[in-house]
C-alpha positions in Angstrom: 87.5 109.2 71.8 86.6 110.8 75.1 84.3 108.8 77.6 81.4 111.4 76.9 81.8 110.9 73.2 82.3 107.4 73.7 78.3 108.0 75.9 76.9 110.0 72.8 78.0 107.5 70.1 77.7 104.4 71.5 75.7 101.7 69.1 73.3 99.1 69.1 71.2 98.7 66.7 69.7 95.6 67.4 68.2 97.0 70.4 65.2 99.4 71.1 65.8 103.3 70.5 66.6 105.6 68.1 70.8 106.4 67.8 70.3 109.9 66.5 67.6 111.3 69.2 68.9 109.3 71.7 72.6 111.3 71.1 70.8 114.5 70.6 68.7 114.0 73.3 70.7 113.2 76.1 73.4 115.8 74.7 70.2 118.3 75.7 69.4 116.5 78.9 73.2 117.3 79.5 73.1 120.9 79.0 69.9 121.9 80.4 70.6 119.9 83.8 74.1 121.5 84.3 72.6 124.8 83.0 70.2 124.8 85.5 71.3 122.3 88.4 74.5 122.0 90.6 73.6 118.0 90.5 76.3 115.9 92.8 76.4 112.6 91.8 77.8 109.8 94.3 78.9 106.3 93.5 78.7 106.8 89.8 82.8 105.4 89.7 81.0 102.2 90.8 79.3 102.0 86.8 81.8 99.9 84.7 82.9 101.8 81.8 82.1 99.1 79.3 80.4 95.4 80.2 76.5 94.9 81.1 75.5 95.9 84.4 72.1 96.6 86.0 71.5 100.3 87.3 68.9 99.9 90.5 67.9 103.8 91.4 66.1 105.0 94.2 62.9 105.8 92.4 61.7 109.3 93.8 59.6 110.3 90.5 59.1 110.8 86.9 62.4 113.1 87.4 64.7 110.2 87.9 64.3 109.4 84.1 66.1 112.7 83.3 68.5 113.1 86.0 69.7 109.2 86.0 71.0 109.4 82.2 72.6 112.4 83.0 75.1 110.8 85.8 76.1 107.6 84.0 79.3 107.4 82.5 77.5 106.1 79.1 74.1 105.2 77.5 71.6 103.0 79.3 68.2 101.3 78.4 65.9 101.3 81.1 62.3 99.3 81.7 59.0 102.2 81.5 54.9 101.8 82.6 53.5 100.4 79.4 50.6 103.4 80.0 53.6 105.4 78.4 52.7 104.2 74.9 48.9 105.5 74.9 49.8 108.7 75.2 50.9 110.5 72.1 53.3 113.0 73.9 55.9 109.9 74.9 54.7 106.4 72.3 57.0 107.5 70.5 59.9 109.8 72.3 60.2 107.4 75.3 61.4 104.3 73.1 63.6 106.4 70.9 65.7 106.9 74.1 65.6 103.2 74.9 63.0 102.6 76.8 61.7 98.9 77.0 57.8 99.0 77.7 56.6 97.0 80.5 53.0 95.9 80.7 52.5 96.1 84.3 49.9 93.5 84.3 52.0 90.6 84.4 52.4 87.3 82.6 53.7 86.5 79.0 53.8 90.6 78.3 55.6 91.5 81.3 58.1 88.4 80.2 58.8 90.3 76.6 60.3 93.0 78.5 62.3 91.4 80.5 63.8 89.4 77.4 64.2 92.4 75.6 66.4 93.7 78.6 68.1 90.6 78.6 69.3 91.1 75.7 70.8 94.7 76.5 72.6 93.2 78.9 73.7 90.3 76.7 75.2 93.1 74.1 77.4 94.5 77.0 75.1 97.5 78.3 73.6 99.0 81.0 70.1 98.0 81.8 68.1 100.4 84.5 65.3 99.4 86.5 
């Protein structure tokens, strides 16, 4: 299996996201961003091909969420503003590609986020911040 297939199928079902629109999605992601973008990606042979590993970008804007999938090598989960689950547009569509809701607030619920990304790492997969 190729790398991106490898990307586009990779499983965990234990964790937070939906398999099928995350593969679809990002497949779209894919093709729109190199339809419409000469994107030059550095350091991305510095992402382990398999293993957990944190992801740290330099968070410009809302953009990075679309362009940051797009360069890594395979699927990430990544930590989003809690505010993203009272909006109907994204409740649902933002978790089905993984991401882990963060109440910004602090505490106990800011804790449950960071144990659910604890355990993304602990299954051997990219966690981005």
């Amino acid at each position: 299996m190729s790398k991106g297939a490898k990307f586009l199928f990779e499983s965990a079902p234990d964790l937070p996201g939906n398999e099928r629109v995350s593969q679809y999605g990002l497949a779209l992601i894919r093709s729109v961003v190199s339809g419409l973008w000469n994107v030059t990606v550095e350091g991305v042979e510095n992402v382990p091909l398999e293993g957990p590993a944190v992801i740290t970008p330099n968070h410009l804007s809302f953009c990075d969420s679309i362009f940051v999938p797009y360069a890594l090598p395979r699927r990430a989960w990544a930590i989003g503003k809690g505010e993203y689950m009272d909006d109907w547009k994204t409740k649902h569509l933002f978790p089905a590609f993984g991401m882990i809701p963060v109440d910004r607030t602090g505490g106990k619920a800011a804790m449950d986020a960071l144990d659910t990304a604890a355990k993304v790492l602990d299954g051997g997969h990219l966690f981005m911040i």
